[in-house]
TORKOL-4160 file (C-alpha; in steps of 0.2 Angstrom, whole numbers, padded with zeros to 4 digits, m for minus):
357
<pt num="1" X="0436" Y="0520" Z="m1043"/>
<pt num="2" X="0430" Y="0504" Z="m1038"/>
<pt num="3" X="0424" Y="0497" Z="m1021"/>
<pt num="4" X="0413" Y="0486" Z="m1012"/>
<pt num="5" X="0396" Y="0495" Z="m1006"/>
<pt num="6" X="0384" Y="0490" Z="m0995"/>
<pt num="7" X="0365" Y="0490" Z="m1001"/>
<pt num="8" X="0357" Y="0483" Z="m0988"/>
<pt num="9" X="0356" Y="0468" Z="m0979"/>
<pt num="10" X="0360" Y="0453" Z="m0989"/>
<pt num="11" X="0364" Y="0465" Z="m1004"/>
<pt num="12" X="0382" Y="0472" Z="m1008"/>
<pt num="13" X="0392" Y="0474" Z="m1024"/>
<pt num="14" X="0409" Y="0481" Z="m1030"/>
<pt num="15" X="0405" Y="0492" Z="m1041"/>
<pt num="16" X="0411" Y="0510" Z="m1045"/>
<pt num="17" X="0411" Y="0523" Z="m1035"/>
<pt num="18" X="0417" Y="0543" Z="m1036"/>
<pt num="19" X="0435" Y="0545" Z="m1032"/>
<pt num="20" X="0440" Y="0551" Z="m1013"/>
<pt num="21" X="0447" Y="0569" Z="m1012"/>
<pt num="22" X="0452" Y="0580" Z="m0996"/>
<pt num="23" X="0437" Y="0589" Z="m0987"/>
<pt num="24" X="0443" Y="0593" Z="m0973"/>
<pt num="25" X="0462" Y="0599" Z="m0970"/>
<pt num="26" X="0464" Y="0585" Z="m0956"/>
<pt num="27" X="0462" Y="0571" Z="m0972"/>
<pt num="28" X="0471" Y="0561" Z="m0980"/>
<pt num="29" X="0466" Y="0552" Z="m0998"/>
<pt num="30" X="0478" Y="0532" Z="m0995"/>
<pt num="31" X="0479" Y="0524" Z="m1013"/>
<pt num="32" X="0476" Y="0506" Z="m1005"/>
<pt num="33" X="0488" Y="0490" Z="m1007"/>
<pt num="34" X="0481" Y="0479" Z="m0995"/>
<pt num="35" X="0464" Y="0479" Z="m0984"/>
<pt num="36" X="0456" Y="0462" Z="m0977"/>
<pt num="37" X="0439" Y="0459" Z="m0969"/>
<pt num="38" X="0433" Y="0459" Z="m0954"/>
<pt num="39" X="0419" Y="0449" Z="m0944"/>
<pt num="40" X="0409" Y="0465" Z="m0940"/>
<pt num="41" X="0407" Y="0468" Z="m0959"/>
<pt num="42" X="0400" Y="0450" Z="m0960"/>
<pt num="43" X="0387" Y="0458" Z="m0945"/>
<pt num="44" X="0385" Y="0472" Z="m0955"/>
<pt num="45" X="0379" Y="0461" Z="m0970"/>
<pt num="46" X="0368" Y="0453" Z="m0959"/>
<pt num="47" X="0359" Y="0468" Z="m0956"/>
<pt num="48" X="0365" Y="0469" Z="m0937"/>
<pt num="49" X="0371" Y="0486" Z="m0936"/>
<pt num="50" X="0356" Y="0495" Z="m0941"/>
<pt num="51" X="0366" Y="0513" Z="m0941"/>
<pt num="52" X="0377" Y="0507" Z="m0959"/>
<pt num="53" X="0366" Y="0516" Z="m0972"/>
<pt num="54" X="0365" Y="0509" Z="m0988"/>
<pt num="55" X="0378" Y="0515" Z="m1001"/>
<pt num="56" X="0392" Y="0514" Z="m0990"/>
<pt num="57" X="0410" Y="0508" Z="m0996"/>
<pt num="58" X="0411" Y="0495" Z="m0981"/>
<pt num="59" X="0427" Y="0491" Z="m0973"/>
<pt num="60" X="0439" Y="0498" Z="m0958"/>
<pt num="61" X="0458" Y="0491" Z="m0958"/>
<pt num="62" X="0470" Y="0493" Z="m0973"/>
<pt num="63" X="0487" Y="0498" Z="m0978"/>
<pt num="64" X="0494" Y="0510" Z="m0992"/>
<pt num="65" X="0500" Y="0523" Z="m0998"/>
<pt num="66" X="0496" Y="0544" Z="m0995"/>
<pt num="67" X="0492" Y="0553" Z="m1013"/>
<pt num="68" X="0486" Y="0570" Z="m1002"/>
<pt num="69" X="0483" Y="0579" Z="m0989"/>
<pt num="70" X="0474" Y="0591" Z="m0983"/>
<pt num="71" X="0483" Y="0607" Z="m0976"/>
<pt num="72" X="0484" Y="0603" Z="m0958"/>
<pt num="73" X="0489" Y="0588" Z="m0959"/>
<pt num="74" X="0508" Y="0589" Z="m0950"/>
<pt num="75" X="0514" Y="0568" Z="m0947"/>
<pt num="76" X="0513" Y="0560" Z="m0965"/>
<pt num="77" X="0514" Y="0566" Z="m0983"/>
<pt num="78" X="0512" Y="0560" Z="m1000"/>
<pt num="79" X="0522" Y="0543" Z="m1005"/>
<pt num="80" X="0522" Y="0538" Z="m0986"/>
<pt num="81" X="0517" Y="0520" Z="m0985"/>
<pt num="82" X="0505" Y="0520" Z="m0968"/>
<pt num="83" X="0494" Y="0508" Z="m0958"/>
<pt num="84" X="0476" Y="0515" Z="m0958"/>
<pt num="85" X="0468" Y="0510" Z="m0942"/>
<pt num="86" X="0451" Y="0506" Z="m0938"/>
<pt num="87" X="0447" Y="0520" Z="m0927"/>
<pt num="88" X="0448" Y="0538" Z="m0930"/>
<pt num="89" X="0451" Y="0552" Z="m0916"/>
<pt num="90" X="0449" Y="0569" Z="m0915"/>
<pt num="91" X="0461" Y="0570" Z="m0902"/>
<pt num="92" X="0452" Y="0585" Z="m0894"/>
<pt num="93" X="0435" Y="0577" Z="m0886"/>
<pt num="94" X="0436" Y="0573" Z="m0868"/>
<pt num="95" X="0436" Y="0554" Z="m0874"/>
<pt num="96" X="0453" Y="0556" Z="m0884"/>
<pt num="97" X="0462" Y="0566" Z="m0872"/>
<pt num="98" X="0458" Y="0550" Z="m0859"/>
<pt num="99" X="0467" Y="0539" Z="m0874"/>
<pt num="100" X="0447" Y="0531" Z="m0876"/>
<pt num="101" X="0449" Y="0535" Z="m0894"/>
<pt num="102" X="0435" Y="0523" Z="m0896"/>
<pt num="103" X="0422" Y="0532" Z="m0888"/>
<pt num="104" X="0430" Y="0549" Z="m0898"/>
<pt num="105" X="0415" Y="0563" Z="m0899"/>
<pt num="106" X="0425" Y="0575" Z="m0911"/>
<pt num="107" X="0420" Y="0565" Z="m0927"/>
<pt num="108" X="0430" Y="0550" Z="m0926"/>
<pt num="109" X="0427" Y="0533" Z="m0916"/>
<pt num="110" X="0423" Y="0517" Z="m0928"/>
<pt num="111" X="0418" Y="0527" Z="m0942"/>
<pt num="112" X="0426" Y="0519" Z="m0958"/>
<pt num="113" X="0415" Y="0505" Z="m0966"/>
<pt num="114" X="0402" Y="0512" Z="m0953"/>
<pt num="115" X="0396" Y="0530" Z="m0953"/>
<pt num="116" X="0406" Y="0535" Z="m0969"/>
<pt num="117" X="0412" Y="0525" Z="m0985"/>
<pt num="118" X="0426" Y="0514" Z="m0978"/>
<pt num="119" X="0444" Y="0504" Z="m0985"/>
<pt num="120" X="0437" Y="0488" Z="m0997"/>
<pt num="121" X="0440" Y="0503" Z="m1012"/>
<pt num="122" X="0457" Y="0507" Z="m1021"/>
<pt num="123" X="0458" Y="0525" Z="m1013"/>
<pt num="124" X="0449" Y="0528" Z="m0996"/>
<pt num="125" X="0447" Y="0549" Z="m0988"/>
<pt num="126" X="0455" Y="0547" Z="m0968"/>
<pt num="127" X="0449" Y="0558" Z="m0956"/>
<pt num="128" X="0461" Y="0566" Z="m0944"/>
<pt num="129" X="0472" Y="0558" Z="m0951"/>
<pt num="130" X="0488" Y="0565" Z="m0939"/>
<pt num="131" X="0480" Y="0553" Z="m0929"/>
<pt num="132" X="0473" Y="0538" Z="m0936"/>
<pt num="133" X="0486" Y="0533" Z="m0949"/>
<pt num="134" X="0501" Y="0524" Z="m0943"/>
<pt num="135" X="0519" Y="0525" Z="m0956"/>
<pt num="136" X="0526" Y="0507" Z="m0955"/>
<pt num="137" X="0542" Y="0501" Z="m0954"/>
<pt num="138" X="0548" Y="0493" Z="m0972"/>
<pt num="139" X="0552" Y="0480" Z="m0964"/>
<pt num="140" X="0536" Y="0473" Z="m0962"/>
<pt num="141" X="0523" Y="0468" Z="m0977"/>
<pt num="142" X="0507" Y="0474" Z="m0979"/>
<pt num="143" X="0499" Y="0458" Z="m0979"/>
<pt num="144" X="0507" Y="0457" Z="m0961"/>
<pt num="145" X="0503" Y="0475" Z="m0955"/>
<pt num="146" X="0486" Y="0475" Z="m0962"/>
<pt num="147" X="0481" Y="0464" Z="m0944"/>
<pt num="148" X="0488" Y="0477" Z="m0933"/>
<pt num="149" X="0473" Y="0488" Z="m0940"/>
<pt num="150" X="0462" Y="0479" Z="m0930"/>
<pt num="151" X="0460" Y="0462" Z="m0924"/>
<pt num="152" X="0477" Y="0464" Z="m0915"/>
<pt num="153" X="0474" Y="0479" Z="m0906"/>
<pt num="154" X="0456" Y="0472" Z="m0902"/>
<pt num="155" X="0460" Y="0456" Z="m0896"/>
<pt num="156" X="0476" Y="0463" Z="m0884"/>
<pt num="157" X="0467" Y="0481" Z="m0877"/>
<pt num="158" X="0446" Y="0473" Z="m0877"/>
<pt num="159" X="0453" Y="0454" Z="m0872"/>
<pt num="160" X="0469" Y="0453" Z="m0863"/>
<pt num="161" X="0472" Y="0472" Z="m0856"/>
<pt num="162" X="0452" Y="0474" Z="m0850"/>
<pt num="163" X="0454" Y="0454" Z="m0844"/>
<pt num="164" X="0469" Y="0460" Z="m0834"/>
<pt num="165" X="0480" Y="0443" Z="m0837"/>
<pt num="166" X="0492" Y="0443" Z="m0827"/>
<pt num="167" X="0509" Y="0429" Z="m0825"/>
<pt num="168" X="0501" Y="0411" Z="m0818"/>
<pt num="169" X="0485" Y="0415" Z="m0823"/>
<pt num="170" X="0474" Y="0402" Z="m0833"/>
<pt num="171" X="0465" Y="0411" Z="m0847"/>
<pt num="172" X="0453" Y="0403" Z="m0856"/>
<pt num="173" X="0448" Y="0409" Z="m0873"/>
<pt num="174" X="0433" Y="0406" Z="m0879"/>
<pt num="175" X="0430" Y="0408" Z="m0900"/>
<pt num="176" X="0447" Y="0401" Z="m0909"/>
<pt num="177" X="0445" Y="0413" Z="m0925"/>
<pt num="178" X="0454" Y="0428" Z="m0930"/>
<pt num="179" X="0453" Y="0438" Z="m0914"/>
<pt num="180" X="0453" Y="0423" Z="m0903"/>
<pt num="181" X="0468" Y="0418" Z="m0910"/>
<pt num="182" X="0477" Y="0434" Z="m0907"/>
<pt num="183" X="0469" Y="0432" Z="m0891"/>
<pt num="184" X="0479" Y="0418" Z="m0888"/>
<pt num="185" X="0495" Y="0424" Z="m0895"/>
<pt num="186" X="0492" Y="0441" Z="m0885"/>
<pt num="187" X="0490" Y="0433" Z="m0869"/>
<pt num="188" X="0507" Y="0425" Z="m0871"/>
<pt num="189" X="0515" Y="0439" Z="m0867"/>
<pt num="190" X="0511" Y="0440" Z="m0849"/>
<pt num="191" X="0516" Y="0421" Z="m0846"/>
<pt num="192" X="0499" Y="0414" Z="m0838"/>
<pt num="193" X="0502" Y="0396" Z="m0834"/>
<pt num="194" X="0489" Y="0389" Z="m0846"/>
<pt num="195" X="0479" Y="0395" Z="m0859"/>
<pt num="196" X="0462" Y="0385" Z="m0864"/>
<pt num="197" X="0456" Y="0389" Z="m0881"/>
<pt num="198" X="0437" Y="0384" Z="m0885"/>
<pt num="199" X="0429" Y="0380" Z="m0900"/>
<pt num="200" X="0417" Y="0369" Z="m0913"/>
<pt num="201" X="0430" Y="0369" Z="m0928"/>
<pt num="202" X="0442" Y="0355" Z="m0925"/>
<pt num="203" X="0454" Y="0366" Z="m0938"/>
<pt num="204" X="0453" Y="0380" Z="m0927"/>
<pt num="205" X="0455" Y="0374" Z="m0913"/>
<pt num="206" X="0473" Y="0365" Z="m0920"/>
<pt num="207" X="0476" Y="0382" Z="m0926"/>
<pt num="208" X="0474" Y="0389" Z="m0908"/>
<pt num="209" X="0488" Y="0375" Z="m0902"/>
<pt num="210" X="0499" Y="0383" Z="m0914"/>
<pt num="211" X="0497" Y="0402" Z="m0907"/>
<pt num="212" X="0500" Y="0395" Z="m0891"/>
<pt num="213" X="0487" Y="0387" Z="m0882"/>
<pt num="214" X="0490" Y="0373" Z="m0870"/>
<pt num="215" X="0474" Y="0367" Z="m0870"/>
<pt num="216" X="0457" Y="0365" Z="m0881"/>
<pt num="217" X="0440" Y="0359" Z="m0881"/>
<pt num="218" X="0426" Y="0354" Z="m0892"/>
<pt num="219" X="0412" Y="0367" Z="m0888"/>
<pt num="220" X="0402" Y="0352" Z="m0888"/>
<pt num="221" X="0409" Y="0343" Z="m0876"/>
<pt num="222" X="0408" Y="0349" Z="m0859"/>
<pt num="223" X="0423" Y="0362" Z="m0860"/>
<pt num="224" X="0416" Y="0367" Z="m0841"/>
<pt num="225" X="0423" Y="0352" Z="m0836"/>
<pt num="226" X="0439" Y="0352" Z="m0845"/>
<pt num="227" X="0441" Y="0370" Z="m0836"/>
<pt num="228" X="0437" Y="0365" Z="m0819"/>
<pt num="229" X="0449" Y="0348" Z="m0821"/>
<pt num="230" X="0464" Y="0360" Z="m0826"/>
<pt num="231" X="0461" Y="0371" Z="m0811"/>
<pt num="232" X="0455" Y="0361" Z="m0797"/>
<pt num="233" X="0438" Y="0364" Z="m0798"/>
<pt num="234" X="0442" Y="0385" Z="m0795"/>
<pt num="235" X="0439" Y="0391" Z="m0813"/>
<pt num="236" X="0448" Y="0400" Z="m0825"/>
<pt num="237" X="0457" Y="0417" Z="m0819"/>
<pt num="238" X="0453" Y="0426" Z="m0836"/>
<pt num="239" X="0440" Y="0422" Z="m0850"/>
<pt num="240" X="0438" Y="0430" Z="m0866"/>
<pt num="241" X="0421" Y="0430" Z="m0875"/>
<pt num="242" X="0427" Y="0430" Z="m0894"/>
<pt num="243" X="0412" Y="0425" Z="m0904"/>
<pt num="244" X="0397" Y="0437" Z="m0902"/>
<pt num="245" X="0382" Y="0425" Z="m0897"/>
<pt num="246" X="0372" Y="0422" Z="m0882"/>
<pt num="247" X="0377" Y="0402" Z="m0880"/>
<pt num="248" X="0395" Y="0408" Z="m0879"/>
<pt num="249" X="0395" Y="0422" Z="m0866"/>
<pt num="250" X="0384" Y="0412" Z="m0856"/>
<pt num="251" X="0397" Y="0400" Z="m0856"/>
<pt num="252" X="0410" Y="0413" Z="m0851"/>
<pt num="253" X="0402" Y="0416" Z="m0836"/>
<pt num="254" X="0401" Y="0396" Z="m0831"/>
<pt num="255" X="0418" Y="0395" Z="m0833"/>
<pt num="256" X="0427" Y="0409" Z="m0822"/>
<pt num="257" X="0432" Y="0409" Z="m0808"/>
<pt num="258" X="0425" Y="0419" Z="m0789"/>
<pt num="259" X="0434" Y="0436" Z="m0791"/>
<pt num="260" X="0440" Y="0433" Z="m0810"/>
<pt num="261" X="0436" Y="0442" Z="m0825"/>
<pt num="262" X="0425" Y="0440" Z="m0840"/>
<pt num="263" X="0431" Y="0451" Z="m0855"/>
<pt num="264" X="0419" Y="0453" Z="m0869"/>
<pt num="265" X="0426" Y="0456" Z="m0886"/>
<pt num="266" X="0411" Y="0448" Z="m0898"/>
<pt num="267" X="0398" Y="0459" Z="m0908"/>
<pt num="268" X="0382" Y="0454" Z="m0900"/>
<pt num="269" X="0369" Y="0455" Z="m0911"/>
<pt num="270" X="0356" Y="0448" Z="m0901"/>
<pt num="271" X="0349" Y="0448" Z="m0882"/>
<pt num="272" X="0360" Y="0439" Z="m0869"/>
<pt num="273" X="0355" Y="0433" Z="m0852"/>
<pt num="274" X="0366" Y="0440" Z="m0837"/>
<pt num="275" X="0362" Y="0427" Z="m0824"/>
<pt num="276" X="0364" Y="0439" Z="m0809"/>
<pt num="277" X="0356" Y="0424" Z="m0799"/>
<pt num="278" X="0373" Y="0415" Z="m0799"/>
<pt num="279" X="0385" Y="0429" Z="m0801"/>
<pt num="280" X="0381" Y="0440" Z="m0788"/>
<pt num="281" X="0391" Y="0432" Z="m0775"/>
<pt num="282" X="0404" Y="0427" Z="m0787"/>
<pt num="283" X="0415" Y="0445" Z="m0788"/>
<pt num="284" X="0415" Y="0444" Z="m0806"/>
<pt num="285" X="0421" Y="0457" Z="m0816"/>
<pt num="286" X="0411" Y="0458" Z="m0834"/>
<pt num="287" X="0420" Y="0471" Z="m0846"/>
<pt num="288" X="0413" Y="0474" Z="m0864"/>
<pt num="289" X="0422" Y="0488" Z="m0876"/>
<pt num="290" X="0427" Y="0494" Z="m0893"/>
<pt num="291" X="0446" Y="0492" Z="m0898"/>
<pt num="292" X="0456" Y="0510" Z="m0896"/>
<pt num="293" X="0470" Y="0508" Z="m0905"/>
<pt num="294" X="0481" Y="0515" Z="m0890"/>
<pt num="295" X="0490" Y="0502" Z="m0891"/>
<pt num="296" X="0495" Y="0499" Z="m0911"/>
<pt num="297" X="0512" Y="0509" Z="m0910"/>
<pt num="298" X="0518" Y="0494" Z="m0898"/>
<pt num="299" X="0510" Y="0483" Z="m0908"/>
<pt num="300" X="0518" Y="0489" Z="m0924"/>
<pt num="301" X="0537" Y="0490" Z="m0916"/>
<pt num="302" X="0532" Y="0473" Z="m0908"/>
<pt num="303" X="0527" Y="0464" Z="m0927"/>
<pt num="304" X="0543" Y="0473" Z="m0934"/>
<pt num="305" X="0553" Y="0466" Z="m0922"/>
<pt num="306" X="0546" Y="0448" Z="m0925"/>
<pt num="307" X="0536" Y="0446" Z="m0909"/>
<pt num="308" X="0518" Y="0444" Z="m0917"/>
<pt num="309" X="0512" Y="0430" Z="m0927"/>
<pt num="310" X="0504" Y="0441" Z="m0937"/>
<pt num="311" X="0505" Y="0434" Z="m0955"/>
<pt num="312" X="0503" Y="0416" Z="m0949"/>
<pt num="313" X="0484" Y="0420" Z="m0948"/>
<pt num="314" X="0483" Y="0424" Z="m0966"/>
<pt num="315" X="0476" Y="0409" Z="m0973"/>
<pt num="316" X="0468" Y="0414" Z="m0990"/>
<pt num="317" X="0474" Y="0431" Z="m1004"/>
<pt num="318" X="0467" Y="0438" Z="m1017"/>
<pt num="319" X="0464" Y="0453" Z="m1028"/>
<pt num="320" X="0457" Y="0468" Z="m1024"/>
<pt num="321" X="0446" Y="0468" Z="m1039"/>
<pt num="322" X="0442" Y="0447" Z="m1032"/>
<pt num="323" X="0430" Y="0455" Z="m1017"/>
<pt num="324" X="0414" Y="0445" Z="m1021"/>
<pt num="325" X="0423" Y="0429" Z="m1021"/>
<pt num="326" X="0436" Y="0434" Z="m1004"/>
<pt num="327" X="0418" Y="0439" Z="m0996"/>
<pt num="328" X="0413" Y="0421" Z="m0999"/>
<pt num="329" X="0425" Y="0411" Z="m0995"/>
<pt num="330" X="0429" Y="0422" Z="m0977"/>
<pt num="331" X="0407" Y="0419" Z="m0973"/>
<pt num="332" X="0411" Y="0401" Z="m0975"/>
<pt num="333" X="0425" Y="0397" Z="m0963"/>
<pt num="334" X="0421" Y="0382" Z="m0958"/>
<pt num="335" X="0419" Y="0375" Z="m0974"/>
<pt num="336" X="0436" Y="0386" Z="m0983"/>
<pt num="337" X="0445" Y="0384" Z="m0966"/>
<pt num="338" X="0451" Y="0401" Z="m0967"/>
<pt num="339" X="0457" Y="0415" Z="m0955"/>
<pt num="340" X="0461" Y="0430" Z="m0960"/>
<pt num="341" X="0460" Y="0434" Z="m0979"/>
<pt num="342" X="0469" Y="0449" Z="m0988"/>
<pt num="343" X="0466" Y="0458" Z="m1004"/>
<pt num="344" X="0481" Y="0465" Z="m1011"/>
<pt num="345" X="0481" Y="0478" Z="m1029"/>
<pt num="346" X="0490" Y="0477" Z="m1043"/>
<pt num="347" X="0500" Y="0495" Z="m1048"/>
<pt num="348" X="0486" Y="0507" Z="m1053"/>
<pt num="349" X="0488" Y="0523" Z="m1060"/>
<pt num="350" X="0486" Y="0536" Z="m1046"/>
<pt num="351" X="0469" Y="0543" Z="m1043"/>
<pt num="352" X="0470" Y="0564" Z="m1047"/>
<pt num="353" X="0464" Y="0570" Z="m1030"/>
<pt num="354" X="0451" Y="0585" Z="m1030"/>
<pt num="355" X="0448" Y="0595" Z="m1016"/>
<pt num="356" X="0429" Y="0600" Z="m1009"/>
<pt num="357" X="0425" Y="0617" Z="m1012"/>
């Protein structure tokens, strides 16, 4: 088959690769029909997250089809059309029995696209697969579904759940791209009085007044002030970090208010400073963490019901055999203007599954 491998940083291709098959009697082998790219893999390409080896088919969200199984696999079965989500779980460890299926020490956690070869490919292997695929509803298209892999639930579990927004609150969000702006349309669920969106790309941030926001500021322009004049000089209730680097979480922390909440969804790749000298006294509340995915059977009855705007961040398409080009025109945002950009496959013939020995 072919899919798109990582060789280092600055070096990747699509090329071809062996075909998955069933290792373990928890997998399952998805034919995929749809997968986008993710901020993290752009990290990865960097070189940021060391622990990627070279040679891995990168990617972590995409929807399909199941071709096999393996033999204990009880929930989905071949010719069911399923969400595969970004984290995998046991569902044993201590860390999946507490619903953390993040932090999952049984095998699974963010390992597609990560610690094994991932979804930018037209067949993908899923661990535990009980677990960690989702069938969807025909009602909803896989360009659609493919959101709620990850950005969604990260943006609503890692920003507005950890940030605790609750009705009259002001959040402020700051970093307008993809998770930002489900930030924003997640954070509209539990009526705050105000949300403040944050940005450099005058594109993104009129995007962010379309998801919801009722307020935005140039990055450049003194956003503190903007912040203090909407609250009286108290400070925003809830901010979400949404971009990854130290200028912007330290700008988080300048913003909140005494006694609110900072909630950190960004890859950090580098250093920041925690400026202790100034929040000490302040009773703030810093959370960090990596997406669950507790909450995507919500999220996927909320999208087939019409409640998300999921598709609406879908800006650019392509085919799945078009990965060197999608690549290019997602690391240049500010230039393409896009969002989210989705890769969807022509009818193949089905891969002939074999099974490990």
């Amino acid at each position: 088959m072919k899919a798109y491998v990582f060789h280092g940083p600055g070096r990747s291709a699509w090329e071809d690769v062996p075909d998955p098959g069933v290792q373990e009697p928890t997998d399952a082998i998805v034919r995929v029909d749809d997968v986008t790219l993710c901020g993290t893999d752009l990290h990865i390409l960097k070189g940021d997250v060391p622990e990627v080896p070279p040679g891995t088919v990168l990617g972590h969200e995409a929807v399909g089809e199941i071709v096999d199984v393996g033999g204990d696999v009880r929930t989905v079965r071949p010719g069911d059309r399923v969400l595969v989500s970004c984290i995998t779980a046991c569902g044993r460890c201590r860390y999946c029995r507490e619903g953390t299926y993040g932090q999952c020490r049984g095998g699974g956690g963010w390992i597609l696209g990560h610690l094994i070869d991932g979804t930018q490919a037209e067949y993908v292997r899923v661990p535990y697969a009980d677990l960690s695929v989702h069938p969807l509803p025909s009602s909803l298209d896989g360009k659609d579904a493919v959101l709620l892999a990850d950005i969604f639930p990260t943006s609503y579990e890692v920003g507005v759940l950890n940030g605790h927004v609750r009705p009259g609150d002001t959040v402020a969000v700051v970093g307008a791209g993809p998770v930002g702006l489900a930030a924003v349309a997640t954070a509209r669920l539990f009526a705050p009085e105000r949300i403040i969106a944050v940005d450099l790309a005058a594109a993104r941030l009129e995007a962010a007044k379309h998801f919801g926001a009722d307020a935005v500021a140039d990055a450049r322009e003194a956003p503190e002030q903007l912040v203090a004049d909407l609250t009286g000089g108290l400070g925003a209730d809830v901010v979400v970090e949404a971009v990854g680097v130290p200028e912007t979480f330290e700008l988080c922390t300048r913003i909140v208010r005494p006694g609110g909440h900072v909630a950190n969804v960004g890859v950090h790749g580098k250093p920041v400073s925690l400026h202790l000298e100034d929040l000490w006294i302040k009773n703030v509340t810093i959370t960090t963490g990596l997406v669950d995915t507790y909450s995507t059977p919500t999220l996927l009855r909320m999208a087939a019901a019409g409640r998300l705007p999921t598709g609406q961040l879908v800006t650019h398409t392509f085919p799945l055999n078009h990965m060197e080009e999608a690549y290019d025109v997602f690391a240049r945002a500010a230039d393409t203007g896009a969002l989210k950009v989705v890769l969807g496959e022509e009818p193949h013939e089905e891969v002939v599954p074999y099974r490990a020995a």
